[in-house]
DRENLO-991266 format. One record per atom (N, C-alpha, C, CB): x, z, y; residue in one letter; atom name. Coordinates in pm, whole numbers, plus 32768, in hexadecimal, padded with zeros to 4 digits. Atoms other than C-alpha are relative to their C-alpha. Glycine has a CB too. Layout:
BEGIN
<pt><px>X</px><pz>Z</pz><py>Y</py><rest>a</rest><atom>CA</atom></pt>
...
REM end
This chain:
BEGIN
<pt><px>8054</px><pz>8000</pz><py>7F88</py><rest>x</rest><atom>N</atom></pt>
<pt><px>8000</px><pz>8000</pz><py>8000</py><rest>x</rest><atom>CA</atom></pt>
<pt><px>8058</px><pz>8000</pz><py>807E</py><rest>x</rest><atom>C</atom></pt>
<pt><px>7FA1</px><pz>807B</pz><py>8000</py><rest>x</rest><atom>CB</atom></pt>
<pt><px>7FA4</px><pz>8018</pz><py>7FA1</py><rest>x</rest><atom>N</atom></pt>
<pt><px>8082</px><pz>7F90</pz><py>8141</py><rest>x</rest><atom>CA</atom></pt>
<pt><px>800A</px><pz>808A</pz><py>804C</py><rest>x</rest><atom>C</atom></pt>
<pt><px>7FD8</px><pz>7F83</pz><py>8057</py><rest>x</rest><atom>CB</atom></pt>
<pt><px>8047</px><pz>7FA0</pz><py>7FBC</py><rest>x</rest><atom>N</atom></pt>
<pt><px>7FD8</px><pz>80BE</pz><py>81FD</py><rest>x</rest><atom>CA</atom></pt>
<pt><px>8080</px><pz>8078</pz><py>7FDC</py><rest>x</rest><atom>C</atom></pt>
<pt><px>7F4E</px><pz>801B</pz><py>7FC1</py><rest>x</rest><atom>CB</atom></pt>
<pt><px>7F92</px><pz>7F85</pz><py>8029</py><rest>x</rest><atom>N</atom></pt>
<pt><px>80FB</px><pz>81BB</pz><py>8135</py><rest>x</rest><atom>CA</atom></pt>
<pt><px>8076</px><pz>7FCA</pz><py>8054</py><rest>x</rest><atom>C</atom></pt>
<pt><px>802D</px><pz>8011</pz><py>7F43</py><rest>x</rest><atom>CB</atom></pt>
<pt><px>7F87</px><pz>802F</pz><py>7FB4</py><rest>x</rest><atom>N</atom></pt>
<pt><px>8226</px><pz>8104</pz><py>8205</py><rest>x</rest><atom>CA</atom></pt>
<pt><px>7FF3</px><pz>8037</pz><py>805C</py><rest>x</rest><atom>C</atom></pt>
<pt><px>801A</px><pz>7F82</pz><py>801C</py><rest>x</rest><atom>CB</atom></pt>
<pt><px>7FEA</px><pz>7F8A</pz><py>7F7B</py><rest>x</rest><atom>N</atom></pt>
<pt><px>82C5</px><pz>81DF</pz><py>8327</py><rest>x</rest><atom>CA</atom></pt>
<pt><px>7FD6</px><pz>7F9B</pz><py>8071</py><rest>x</rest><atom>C</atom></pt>
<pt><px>80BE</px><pz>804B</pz><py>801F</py><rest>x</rest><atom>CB</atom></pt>
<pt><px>8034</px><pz>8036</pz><py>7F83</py><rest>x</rest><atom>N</atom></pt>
<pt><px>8254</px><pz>80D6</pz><py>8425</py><rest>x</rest><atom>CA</atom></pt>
<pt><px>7F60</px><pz>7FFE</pz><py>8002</py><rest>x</rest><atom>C</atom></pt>
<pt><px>803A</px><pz>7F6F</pz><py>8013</py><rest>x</rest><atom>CB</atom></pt>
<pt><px>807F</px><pz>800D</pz><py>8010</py><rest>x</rest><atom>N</atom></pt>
<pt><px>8104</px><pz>80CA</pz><py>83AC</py><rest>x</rest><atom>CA</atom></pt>
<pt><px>7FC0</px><pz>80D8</pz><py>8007</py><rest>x</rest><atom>C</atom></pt>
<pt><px>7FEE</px><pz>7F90</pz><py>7F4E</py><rest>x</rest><atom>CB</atom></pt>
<pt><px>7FEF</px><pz>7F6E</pz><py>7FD3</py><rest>x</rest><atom>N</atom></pt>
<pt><px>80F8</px><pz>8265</pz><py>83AE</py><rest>x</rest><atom>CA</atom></pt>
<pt><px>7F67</px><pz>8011</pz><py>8075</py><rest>x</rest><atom>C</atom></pt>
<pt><px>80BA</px><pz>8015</pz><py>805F</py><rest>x</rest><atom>CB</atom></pt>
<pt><px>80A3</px><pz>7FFE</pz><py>7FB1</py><rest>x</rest><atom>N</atom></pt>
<pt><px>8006</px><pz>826D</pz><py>84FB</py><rest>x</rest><atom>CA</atom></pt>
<pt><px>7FAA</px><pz>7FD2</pz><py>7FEA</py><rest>x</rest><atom>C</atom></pt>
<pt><px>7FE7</px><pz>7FE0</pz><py>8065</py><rest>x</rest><atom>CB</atom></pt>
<pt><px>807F</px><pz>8037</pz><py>8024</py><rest>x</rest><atom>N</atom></pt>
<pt><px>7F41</px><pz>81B0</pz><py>8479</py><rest>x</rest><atom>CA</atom></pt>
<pt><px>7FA5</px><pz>8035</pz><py>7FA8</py><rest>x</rest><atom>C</atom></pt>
<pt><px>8010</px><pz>7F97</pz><py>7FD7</py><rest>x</rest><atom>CB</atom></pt>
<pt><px>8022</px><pz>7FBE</pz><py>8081</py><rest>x</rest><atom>N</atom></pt>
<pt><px>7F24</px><pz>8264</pz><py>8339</py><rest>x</rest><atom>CA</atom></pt>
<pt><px>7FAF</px><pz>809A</pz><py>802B</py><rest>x</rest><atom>C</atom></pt>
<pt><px>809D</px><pz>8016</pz><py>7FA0</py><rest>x</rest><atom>CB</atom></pt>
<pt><px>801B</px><pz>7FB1</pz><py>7FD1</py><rest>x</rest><atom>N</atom></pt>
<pt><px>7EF4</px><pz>838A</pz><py>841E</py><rest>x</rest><atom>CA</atom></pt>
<pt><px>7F8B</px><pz>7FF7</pz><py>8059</py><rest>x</rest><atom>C</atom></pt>
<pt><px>805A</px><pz>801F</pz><py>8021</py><rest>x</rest><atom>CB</atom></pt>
<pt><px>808D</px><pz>7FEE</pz><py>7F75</py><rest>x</rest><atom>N</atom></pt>
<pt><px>7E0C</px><pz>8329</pz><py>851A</py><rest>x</rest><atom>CA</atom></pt>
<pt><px>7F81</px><pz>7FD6</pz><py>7F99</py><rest>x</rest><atom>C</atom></pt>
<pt><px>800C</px><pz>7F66</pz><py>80B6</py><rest>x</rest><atom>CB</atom></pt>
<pt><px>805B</px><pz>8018</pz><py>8079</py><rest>x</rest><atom>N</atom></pt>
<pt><px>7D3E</px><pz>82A6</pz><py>83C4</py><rest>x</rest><atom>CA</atom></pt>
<pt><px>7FC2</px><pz>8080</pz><py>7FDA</py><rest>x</rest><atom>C</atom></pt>
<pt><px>804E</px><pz>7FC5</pz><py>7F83</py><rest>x</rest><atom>CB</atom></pt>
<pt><px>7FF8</px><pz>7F4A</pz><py>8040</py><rest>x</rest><atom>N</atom></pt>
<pt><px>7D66</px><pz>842C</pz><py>8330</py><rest>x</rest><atom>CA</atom></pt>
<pt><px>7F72</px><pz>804B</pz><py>8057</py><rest>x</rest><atom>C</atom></pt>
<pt><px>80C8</px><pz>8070</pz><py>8045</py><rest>x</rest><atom>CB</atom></pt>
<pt><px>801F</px><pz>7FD0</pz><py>7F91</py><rest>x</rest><atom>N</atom></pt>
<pt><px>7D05</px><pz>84C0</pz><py>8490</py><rest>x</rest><atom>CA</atom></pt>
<pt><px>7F43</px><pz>7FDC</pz><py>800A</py><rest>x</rest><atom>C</atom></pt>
<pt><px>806F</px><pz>7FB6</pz><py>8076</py><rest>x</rest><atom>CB</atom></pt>
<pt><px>8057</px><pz>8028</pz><py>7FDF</py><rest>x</rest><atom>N</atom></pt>
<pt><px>7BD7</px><pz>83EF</pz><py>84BF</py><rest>x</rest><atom>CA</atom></pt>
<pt><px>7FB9</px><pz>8017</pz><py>7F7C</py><rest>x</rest><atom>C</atom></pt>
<pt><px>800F</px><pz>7F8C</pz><py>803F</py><rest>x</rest><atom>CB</atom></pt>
<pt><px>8034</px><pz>8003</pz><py>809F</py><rest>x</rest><atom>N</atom></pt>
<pt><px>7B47</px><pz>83F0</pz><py>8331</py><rest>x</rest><atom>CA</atom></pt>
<pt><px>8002</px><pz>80B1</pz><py>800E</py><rest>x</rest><atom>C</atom></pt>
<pt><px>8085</px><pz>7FA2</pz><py>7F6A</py><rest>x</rest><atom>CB</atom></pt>
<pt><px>802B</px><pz>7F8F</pz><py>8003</py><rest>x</rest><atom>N</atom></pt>
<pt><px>7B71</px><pz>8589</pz><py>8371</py><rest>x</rest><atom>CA</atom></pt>
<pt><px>7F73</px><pz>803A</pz><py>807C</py><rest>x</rest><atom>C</atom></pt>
<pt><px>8085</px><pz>8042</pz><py>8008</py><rest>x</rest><atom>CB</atom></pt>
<pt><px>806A</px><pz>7FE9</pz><py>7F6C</py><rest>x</rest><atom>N</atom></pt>
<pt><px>7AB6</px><pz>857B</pz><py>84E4</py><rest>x</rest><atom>CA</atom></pt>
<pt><px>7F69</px><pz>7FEE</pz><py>7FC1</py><rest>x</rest><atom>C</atom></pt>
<pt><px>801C</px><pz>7F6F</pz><py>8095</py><rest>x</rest><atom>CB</atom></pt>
<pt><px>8091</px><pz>7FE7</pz><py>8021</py><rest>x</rest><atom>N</atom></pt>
<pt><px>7998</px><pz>84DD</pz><py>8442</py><rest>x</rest><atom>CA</atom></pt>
<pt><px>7FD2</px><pz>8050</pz><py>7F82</py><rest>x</rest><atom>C</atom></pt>
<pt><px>7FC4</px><pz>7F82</pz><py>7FF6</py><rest>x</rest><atom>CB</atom></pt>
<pt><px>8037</px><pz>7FB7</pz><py>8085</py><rest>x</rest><atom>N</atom></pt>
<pt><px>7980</px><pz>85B8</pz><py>830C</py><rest>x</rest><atom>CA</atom></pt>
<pt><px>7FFD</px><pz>8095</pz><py>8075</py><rest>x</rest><atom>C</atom></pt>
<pt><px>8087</px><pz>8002</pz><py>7F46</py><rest>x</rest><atom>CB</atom></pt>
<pt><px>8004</px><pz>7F82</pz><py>7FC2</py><rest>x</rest><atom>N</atom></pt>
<pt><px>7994</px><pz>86E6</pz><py>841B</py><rest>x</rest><atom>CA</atom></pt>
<pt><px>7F6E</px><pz>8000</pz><py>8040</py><rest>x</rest><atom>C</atom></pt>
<pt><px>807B</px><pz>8014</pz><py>806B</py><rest>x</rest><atom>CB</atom></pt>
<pt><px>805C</px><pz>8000</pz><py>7F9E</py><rest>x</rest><atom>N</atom></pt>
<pt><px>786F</px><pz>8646</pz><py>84E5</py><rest>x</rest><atom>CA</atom></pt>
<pt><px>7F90</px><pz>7FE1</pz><py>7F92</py><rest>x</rest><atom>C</atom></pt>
<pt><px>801A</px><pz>7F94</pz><py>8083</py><rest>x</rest><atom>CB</atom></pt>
<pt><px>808B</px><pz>7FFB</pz><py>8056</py><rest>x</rest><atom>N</atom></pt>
<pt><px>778F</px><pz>860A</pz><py>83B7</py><rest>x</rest><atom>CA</atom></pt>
<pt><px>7FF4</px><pz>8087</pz><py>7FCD</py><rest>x</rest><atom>C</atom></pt>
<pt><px>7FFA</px><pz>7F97</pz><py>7F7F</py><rest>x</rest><atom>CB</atom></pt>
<pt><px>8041</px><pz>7F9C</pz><py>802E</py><rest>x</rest><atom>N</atom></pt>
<pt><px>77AF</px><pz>8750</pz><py>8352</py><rest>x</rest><atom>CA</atom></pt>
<pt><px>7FBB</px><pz>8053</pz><py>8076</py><rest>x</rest><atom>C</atom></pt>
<pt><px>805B</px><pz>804B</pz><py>7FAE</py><rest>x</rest><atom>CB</atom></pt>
<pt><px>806D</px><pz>7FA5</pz><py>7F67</py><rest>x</rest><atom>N</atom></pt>
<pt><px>775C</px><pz>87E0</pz><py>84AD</py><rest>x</rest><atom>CA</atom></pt>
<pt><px>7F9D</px><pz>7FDB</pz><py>7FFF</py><rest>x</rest><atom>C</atom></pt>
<pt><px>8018</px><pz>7FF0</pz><py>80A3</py><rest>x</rest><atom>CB</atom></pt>
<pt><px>806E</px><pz>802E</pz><py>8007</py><rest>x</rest><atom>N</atom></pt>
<pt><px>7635</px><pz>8711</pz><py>8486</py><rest>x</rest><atom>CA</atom></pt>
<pt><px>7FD1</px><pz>804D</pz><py>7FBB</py><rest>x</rest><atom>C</atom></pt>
<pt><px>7FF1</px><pz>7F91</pz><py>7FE3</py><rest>x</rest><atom>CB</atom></pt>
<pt><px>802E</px><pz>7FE9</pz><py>80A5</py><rest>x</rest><atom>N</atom></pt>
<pt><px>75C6</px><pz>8776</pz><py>833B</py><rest>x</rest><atom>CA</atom></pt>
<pt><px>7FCC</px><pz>80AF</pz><py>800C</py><rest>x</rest><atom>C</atom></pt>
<pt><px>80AB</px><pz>7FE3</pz><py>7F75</py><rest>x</rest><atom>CB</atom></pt>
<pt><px>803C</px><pz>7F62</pz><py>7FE5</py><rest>x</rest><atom>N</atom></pt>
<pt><px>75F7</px><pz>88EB</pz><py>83A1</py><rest>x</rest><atom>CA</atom></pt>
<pt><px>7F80</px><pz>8023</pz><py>807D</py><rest>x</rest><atom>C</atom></pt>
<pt><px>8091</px><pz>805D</pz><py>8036</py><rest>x</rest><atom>CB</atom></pt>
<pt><px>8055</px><pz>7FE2</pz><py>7F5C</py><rest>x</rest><atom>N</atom></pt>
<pt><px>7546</px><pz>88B6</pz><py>851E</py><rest>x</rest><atom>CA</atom></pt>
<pt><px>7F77</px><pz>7FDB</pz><py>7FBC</py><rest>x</rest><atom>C</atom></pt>
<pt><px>8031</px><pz>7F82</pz><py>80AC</py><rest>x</rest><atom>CB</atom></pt>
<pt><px>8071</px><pz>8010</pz><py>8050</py><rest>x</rest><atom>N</atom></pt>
<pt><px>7431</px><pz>8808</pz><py>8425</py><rest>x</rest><atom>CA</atom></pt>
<pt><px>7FBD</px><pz>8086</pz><py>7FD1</py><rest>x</rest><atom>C</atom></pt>
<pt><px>8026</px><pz>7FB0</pz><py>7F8D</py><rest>x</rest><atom>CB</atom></pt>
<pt><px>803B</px><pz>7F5F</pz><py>804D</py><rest>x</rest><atom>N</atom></pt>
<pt><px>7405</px><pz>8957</pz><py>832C</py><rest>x</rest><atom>CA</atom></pt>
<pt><px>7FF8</px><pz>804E</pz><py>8049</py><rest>x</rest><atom>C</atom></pt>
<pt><px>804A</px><pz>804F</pz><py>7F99</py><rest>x</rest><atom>CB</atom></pt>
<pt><px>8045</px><pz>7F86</pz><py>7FEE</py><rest>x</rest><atom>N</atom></pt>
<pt><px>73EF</px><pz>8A37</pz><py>842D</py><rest>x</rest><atom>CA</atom></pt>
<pt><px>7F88</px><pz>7FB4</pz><py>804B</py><rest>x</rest><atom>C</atom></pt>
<pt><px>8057</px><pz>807F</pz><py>8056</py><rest>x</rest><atom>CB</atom></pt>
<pt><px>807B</px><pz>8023</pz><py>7FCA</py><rest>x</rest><atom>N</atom></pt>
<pt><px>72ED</px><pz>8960</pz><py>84EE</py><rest>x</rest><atom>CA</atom></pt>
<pt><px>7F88</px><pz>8016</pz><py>7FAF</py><rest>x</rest><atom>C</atom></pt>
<pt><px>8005</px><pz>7F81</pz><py>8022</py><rest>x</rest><atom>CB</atom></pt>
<pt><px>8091</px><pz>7FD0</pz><py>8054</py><rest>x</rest><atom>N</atom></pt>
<pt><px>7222</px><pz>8987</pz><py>83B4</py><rest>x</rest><atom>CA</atom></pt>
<pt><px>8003</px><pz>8091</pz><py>7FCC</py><rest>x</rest><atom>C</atom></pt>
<pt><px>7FE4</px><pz>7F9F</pz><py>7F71</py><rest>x</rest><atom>CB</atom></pt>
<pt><px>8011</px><pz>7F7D</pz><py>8035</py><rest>x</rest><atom>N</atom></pt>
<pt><px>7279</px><pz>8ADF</pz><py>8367</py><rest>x</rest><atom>CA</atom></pt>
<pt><px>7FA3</px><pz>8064</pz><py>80B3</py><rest>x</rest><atom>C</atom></pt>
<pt><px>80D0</px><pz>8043</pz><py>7FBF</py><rest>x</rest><atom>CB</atom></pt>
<pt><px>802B</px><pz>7FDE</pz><py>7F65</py><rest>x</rest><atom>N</atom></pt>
<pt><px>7213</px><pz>8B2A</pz><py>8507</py><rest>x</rest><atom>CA</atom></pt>
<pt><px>7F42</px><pz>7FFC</pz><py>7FF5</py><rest>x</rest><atom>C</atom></pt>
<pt><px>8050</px><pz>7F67</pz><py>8084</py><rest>x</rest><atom>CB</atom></pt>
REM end
């Protein structure tokens, strides 16, 4: 995979970064959801 090469690196990173952001913002969802129905 090209993506493992030290020039490719930020890329690999700003990939990481972003693929964790949205797993952070679906779960904030998910929780802001359950308590809306637990509210």
């Amino acid at each position: 995979m090209p993506f493992t090469l030290s020039g490719k690196s930020l890329v690999g990173r700003l990939m990481l970064s972003f693929c964790l952001l949205a797993f952070l913002l679906m779960l904030l969802v998910s929780v802001g959801s359950l308590s809306l129905y637990w509210v």
